[in-house]
N, C-alpha and C positions, 0 to 999 in steps of 0.2 A: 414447488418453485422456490420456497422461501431455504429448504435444505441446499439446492445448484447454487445460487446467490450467496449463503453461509460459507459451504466450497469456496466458492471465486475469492469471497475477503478473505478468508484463514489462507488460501492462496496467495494472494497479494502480500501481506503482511508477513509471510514465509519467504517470500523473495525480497522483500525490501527490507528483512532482518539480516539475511544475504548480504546487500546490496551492502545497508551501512557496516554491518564488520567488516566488510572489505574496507570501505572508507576510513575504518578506522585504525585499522591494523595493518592494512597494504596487503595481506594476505587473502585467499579466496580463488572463486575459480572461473576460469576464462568465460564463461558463459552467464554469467552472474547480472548482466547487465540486461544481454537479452532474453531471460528469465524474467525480469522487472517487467522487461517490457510485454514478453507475452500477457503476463498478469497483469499488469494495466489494460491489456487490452479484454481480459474477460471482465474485467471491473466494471469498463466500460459499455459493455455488451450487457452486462446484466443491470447496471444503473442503481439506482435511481440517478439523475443529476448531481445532487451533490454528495455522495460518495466517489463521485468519478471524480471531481471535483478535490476533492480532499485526498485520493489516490494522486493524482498529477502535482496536488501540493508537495509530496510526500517526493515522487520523483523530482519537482524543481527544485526541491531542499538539496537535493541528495547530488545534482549536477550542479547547482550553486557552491556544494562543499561548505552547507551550513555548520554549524556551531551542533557538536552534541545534543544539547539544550533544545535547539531549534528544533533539529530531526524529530528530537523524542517530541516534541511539543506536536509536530507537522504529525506524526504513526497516532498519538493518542486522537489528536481531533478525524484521523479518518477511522478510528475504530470507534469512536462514539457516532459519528456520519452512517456508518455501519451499524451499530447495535439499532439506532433508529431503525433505520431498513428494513429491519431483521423484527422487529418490534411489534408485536400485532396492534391492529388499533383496537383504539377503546372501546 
């Protein structure tokens, strides 16, 4: 389970590397968007809450047309959201 769930974020964060070079360079490919989206939507199929959470930050950044800074700020907090996740407990 915990390898599907690993998939889904390396997913995610594949498409929303996508998403913002397009953002920032105007270049990229027509389908770029709804690739995010697909991937949001296995984020949120596989959860926990707040990784989905920190996924949908990730896209409001990104249709807000945040600031660099922000974006990078919004990807690191959903991959540490993720690493949790991903985390075996104690």
């Amino acid at each position: 389970m915990l390898e599907v769930r690993r998939q889904t974020y390396v997913h995610f964060l594949g498409a929303a590397d996508a998403r913002i070079l397009t953002e920032r360079t105007g270049r990229g490919h027509a389908d770029d968007e709804a690739q995010l989206e697909r991937a949001l939507g296995g984020v949120t199929l596989e959860g926990p809450p707040d990784v989905t959470a920190a996924a949908e930050n990730v896209l409001g950044h990104l249709r807000r047309h945040a600031s660099p800074d922000e974006l990078d700020q919004a990807k690191r907090a959903f991959v540490l959201a993720a690493q949790q996740a991903l985390s075996p407990p104690p």
